[in-house]
C-alpha angles and dihedrals in degrees: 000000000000127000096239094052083042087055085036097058088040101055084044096059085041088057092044091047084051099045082054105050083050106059085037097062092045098050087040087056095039100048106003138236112296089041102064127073129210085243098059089048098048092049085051087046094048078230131126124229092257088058086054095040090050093052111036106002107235134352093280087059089045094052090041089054100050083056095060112032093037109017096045105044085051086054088044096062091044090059089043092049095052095042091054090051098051078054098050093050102061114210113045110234121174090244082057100042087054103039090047086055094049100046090050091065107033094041098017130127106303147081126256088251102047084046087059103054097036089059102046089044085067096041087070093041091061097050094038117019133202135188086270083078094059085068093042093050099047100034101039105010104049101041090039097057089039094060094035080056094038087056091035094059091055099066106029114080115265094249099082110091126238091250095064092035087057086045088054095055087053091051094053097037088050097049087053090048093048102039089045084049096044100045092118088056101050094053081060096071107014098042140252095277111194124262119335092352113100080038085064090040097061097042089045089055084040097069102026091051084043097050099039080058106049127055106260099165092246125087090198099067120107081020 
């Protein structure tokens, strides 16, 4: 066998495996887990169950996989995006700190379409987990809250304990989730603004809604 038809099968069960992974994490987030069967992947794929059982094994690889080869790096570029723009604005603040995590996520890296199935990937995840949420929590979560408290600690006065510290970053973590999940619904009754605004309007009510809620030190923020 030549070396051209060997590049050529190989591209062809890439694209398949592709192929796969994509209809996958669209019926997973549409339906969840537990929802969804191989044979109705592999009709959306225009794929057979041998394909599926060559590349990833059985249905929990194949979720598994769709976490870490779609869902993560996602994730990835979110946490890379907030940390750059702690970086690019100088002297933490808590507005900043705020307003630089928001943003990651509401205007972060990432189409509208690729927004709306990693969140509600994750929305399942969070109602009935698999063992897919063991690798979200230990390798976004948990460094992502640590480093939202880390630069939140900085900033807020070091009398507030690390209970209610740890309370604060759960607030603010859960309003992001939840405005960047419930964007349809907010157009509803706010309106559909043009370009980036409703985008600036959601992180701005982000961090004035967050600060006025947590202890800062300073009776003047979200003012």
């Amino acid at each position: 066998m030549t070396r051209k038809v060997k590049n050529s099968r190989h591209h062809k069960y890439e694209l398949t495996r592709d192929r796969i992974l994509d209809e996958a994490e669209d019926l997973f987030a549409q339906r969840g887990y537990h929802a969804v069967s191989i044979r109705e992947i592999t009709k959306a794929a225009e794929s057979n169950l041998a394909a599926v059982n060559y590349h990833f094994g059985n249905k929990q690889n194949l979720y598994l996989e769709v976490f870490r080869s779609r869902w993560l790096p996602r994730a990835s570029r979110i946490q890379q995006s907030f940390r750059q723009s702690l970086q690019n604005n100088g002297k933490l603040t808590p507005d900043m700190v705020v307003q630089s995590f928001a943003r990651a996520f509401l205007e972060g890296p990432m189409s509208t379409d690729e927004r709306t199935r990693h969140l509600k990937l994750i929305s399942g995840e969070l109602t009935q987990p698999t063992e897919a949420f063991e690798h979200v929590v230990e390798q976004v979560f948990r460094p992502l809250f640590g480093k939202l408290l880390e630069d939140l600690r900085k900033v807020m006065p070091d009398s507030i304990d690390e209970k209610k510290m740890v309370l604060n970053v759960f607030s603010i973590l859960s309003m992001v989730l939840y405005f960047n999940f419930a964007r349809p619904l907010i157009t509803r009754f706010v309106g559909s603004p043009e370009g980036a605004d409703l985008e600036n309007r959601l992180v701005d009510h982000i961090v004035q809604f967050s600060l006025n809620g947590v202890d800062t030190g300073n009776e003047e923020v979200g003012k």
